[in-house]
N, C-alpha and C positions, 0 to 999 in steps of 0.2 A: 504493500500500500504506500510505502514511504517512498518508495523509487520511481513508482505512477506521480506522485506529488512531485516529484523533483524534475521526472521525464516532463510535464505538463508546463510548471515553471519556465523552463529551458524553451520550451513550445512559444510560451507568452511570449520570453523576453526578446524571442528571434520576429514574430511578429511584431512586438512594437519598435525594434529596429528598424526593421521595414519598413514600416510606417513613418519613423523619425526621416531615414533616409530619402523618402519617397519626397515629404514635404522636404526638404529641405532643396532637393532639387527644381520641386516645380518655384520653387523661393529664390532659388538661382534663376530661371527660367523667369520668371516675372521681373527681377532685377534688368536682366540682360535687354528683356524686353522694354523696359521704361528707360534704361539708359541711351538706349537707339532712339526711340522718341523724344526722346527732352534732346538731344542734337550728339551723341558720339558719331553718327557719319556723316564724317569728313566731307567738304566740299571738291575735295581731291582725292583720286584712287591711290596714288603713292606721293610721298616722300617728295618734296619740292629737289629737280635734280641739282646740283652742283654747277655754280654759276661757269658758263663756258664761252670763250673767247678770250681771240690771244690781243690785245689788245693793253699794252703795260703803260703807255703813253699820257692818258688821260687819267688823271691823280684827281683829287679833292673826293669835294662830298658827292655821294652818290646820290643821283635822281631817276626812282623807282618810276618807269612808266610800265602799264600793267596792258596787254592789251589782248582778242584771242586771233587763234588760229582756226579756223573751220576747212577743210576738206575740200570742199566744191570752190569757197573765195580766198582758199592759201594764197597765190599770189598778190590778191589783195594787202593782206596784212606783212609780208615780204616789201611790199615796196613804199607799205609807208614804216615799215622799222630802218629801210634802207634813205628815205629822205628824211627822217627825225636824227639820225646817227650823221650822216653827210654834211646836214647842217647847224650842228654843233659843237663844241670844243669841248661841252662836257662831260663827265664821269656818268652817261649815262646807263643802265642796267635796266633790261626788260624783263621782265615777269611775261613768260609765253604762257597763256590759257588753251590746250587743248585736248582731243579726244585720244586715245590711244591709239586708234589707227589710223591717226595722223602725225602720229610723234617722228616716227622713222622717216615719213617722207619731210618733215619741218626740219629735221636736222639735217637730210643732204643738201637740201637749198642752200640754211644758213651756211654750210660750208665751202659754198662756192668763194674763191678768193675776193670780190667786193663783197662780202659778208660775214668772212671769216671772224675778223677783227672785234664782231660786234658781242657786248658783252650780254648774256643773256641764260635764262634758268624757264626751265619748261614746268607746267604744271597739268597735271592729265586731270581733268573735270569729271565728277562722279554722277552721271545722269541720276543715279537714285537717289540724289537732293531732292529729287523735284519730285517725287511721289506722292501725290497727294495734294500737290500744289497746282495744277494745271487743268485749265476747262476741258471737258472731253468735248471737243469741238474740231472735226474738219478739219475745217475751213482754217483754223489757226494753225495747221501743221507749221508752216514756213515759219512765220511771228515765234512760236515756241518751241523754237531748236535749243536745246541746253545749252549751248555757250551765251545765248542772249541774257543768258541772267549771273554769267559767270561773275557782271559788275557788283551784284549785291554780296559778295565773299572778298571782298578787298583784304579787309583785316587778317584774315586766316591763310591769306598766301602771303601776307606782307607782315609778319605778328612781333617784329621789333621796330616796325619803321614809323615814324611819327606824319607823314605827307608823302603822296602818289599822285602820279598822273592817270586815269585810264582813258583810253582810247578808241573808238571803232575801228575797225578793218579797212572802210571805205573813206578814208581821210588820207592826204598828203601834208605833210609839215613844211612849210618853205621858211620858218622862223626858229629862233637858235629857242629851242624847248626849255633851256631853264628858264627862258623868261617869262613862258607860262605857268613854271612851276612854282616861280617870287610870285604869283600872285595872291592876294592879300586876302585872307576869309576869315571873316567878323567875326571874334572871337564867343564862341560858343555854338555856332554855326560846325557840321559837318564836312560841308563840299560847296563849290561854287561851278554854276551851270551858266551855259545862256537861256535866259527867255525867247523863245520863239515870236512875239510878237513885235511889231513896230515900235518904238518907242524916240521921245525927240532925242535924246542922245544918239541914238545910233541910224535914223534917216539920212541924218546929213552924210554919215560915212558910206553906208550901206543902200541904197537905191533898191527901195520896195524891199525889204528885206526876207523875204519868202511867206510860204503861206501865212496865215495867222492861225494859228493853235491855242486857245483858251479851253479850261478844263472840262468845257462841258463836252469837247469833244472826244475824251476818252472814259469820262466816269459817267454813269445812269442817275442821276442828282433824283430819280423816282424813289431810288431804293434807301429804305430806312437807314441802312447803317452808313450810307454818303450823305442822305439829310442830316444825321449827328453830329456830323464832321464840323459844320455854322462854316462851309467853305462857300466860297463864293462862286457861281458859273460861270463866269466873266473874266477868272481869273486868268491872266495868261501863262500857258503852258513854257515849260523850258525843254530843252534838249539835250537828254541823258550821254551824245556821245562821245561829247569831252567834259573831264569831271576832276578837276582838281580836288583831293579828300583831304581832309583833316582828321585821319585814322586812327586817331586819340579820339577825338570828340565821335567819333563814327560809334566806335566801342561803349565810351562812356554814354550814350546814345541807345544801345544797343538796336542799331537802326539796320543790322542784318537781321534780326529776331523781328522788327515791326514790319519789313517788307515780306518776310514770308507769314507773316500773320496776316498779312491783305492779298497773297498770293492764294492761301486756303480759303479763305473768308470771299473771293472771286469765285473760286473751283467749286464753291459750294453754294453760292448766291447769285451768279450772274452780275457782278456788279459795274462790267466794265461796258462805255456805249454800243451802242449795235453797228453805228459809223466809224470804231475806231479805225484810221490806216495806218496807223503805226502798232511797232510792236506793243504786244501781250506786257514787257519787261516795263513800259514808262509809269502806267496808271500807280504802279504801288508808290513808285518812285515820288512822282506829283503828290501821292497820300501826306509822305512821311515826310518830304520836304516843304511841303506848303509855308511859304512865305518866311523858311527857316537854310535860304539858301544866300550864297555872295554872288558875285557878276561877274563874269568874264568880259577880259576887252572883247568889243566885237569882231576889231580882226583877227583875234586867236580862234576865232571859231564860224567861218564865212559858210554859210550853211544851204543848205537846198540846189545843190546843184546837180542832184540826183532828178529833179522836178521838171516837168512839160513847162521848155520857155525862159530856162538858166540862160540860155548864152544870150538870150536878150536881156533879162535881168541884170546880170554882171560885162561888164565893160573890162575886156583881155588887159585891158591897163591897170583894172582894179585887183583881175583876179592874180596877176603878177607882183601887185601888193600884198596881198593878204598873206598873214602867217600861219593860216590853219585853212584847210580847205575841203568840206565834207560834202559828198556825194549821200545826202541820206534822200530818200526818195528810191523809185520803181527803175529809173537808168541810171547803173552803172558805168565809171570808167573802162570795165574791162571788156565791156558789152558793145554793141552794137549801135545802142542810139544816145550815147551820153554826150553832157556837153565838154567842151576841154578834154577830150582823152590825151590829146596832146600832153597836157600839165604832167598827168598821171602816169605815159609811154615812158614821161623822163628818167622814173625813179624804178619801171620794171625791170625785172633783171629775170629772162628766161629759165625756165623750170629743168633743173638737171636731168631729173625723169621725166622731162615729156607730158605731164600730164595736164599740166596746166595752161589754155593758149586763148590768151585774149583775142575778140572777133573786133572785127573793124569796121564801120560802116560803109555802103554804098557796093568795097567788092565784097566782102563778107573773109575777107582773107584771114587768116589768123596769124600774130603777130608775134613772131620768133627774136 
């Protein structure tokens, strides 16, 4: 009888091991799982590489511009890392935003001998950032390619540097880039953008300055949670694709945590307008910045030449002035019907593999 007692004990105490064991695991399991959700995945798949270019020349302080690489517009972002480098003396360093299976072809380019030189660190973008984030809509496939929103993770590829540049792909630099990096943002303030709309300062430089973009044209001002916002419809919009950050104040901000809190709060509301034509990536952006941003000179950032009616807009004398020069809009430089491809030809540097070939208007030839 006493060895039945003992045998049975022995019985219990292996079952409530089990049981200790079992919860303890799904306790792990629930950890694992909450730690993913409140943000352990990374906005990058690895390890930011080791900054590469031989380039020992240029000394001082270094000026972080951030910009990506996409597969389909590589030469795009090639040729303006190749006119921002060319036209400056500074200790420049890029932060390259791309996908993995575009890594291998981004660093043969770079090592063509006019780009050897240049100094630069690759970061591969972790599309399951954005799970959960994103309208299931069509029609937005293009607008939400994951490097469009590589701009809201500045801090976390850049996490000792106090000030960055970020850049679109569809921009040339013809001005010496620290100068837009000295620019001055109101202390407390983030990032300094341009405004999109007209304004008396910038007429007298700028002739018609491109379309006019005010807020109502990307947010739904029907829906409750943008009525709460007390934002104004009238407001005019700015343009996310030059963005000088204050990546201190970004952090202390946590203004990467409030743009993916209006990225889900879309995906789950519809809250962006049904005219938008820009991307998916500005609306959070105009949420969180709203009237908490600094100015760009406006020739750091000469804009719409992507648009039906640039080359009458800009005057070849103006656009030979300007220090920044953005193709945002439906025609591209490297396409078929843009304006100034010319500008743009100057700073391409032909694709080592081949795969890359700008078309050319009227013969359709492509541009070697």
């Amino acid at each position: 009888m006493r060895k039945v007692n003992v045998v049975i004990l022995v019985l219990l105490a292996v079952a409530f091991l089990i049981i200790i064991q079992r919860n303890l695991v799904s306790l792990s399991d629930f950890l694992h799982k909450e730690i993913t959700h409140t943000g352990a995945i990374l906005p990058f798949e690895a390890e930011l590489s080791p900054v590469l270019g031989a380039d020992t020349k240029r000394q001082g302080d270094e000026i972080p511009v951030v910009m990506t690489a996409a597969e389909e517009r590589l030469g795009a972002a090639v040729a303006a890392l190749h006119s921002i480098y060319q036209n400056t003396k500074a200790n420049v360093v890029f932060t390259i935003v791309t996908l993995n299976d575009t890594a291998e072809h981004l660093r043969a380019w770079l090592s063509v001998p006019r780009l050897k030189s240049i100094k630069y660190k690759l970061v591969l973008f972790n599309p399951e950032m954005l799970v959960g984030k994103l309208p299931k809509n069509p029609e937005m496939t293009d607008a939400a390619k994951p490097l469009t929103f590589a701009r809201y993770y500045l801090p976390l590829y850049l996490p000792d540097v106090e000030k960055a540049i970020y850049l679109d792909d569809d921009v040339i630099v013809q001005g010496d880039i620290k100068e837009l990096y000295e620019t001055s943002i109101k202390p407390g303030y983030a990032a300094a953008f341009s405004d999109d709309c007209d304004s008396a300062s910038t007429k007298g430089i700028i002739r018609g300055a491109g379309t006019q973009n005010n807020y109502i044209g990307f947010l739904d001002f029907k829906k409750e949670a943008i009525k709460q916002l007390g934002m104004r419809a009238n407001t005019c919009a700015f343009n996310p694709g030059v963005i000088v950050a204050n990546l201190t104040e970004w952090k202390n901000a946590n203004v990467t945590a409030q743009l993916e809190r209006w990225m889900e709060l879309d995906a789950r509301d519809d809250l962006y307008s049904k005219t938008l034509a820009e991307s998916v990536a500005v609306p959070p952006l105009l949420i969180v910045f709203y009237k908490r941003h600094s100015a760009l000179d406006p020739m750091w950032h000469v804009r719409h030449l992507g648009v039906t009616g640039a080359g009458n807009r800009y005057s070849p004398q103006f656009v030979k002035a300007a220090k920044l020069l953005h193709w945002n809009g439906h025609y591209k430089p490297w396409g078929r019907a843009s304006s100034f491809p010319d500008v743009w030809d100057r700073w391409f540097i032909p694709d080592p593999m081949e795969k890359f070939h700008p078309v050319r208007r009227h013969t359709g030839d492509k541009l070697d």
